[in-house]
Every structure is written in structure tokens, then in C-alpha cells.
C-alpha positions as CSV (number, residue, x, y, z in Angstrom):
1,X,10.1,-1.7,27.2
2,X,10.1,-5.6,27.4
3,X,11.7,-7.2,30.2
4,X,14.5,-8.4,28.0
5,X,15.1,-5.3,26.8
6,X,15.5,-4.3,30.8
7,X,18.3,-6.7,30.8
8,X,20.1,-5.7,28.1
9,X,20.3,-2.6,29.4
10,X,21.2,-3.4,32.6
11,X,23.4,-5.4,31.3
12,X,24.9,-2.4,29.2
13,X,25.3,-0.3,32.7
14,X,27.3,-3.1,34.4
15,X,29.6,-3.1,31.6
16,X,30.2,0.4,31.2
17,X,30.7,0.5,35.0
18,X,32.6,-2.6,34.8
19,X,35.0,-0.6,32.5
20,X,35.1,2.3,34.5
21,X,36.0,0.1,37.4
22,X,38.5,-1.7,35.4
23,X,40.2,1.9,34.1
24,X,40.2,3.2,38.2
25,X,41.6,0.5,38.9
26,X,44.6,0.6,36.6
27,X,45.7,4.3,37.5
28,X,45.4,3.4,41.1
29,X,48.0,0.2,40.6
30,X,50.0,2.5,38.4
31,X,49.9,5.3,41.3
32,X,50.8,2.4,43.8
33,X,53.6,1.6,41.7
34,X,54.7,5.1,41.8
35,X,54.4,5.6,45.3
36,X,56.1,2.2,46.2
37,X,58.9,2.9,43.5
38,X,59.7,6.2,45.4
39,X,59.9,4.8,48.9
40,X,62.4,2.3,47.5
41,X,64.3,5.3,46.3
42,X,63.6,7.2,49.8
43,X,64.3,4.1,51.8
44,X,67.2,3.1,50.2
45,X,70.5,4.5,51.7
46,X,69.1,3.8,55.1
47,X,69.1,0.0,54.5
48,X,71.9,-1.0,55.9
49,X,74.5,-2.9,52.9
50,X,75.6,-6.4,54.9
């Protein structure tokens, strides 16, 4: 294996983790929203209405 060929391979794992990363990181922001959307809801008649 040539030392290009090395790189594009690396290259190719960075990517694919790249993705991964980028896919993790969407559920988690879509989780977050979730969460934060249900505190609202939780939160809400306590704030007082002035």
C-alpha cells in the first residue's frame, strides 16, 4: 500500500467518523430540544403572568 493510498484511507475513516459524529450530533440537538420543550411545558404555570 502506497503512502497515498494510506491517505485516502485515512481520509475515508475521518469521513465516515465525521458523519457518525455529524448524525450523534443531530439526535442529541433533537433530544435537547425535547428536553427543553418539556421544561417549558413543566415550567410554565409557575411563571408568574405580570
Amino acid at each position: 500500500m502506497t503512502n497515498r493510498e494510506k491517505t485516502c484511507a485515512h481520509c475515508d475513516e475521518l469521513a465516515a467518523e465525521n458523519e457518525r459524529l455529524r448524525q450523534t450530533t443531530h439526535v442529541l440537538l433533537a433530544a435537547n430540544q425535547r428536553l427543553l420543550d418539556a421544561i417549558a411545558v413543566w415550567t410554565y404555570p409557575t411563571i408568574p403572568n405580570n
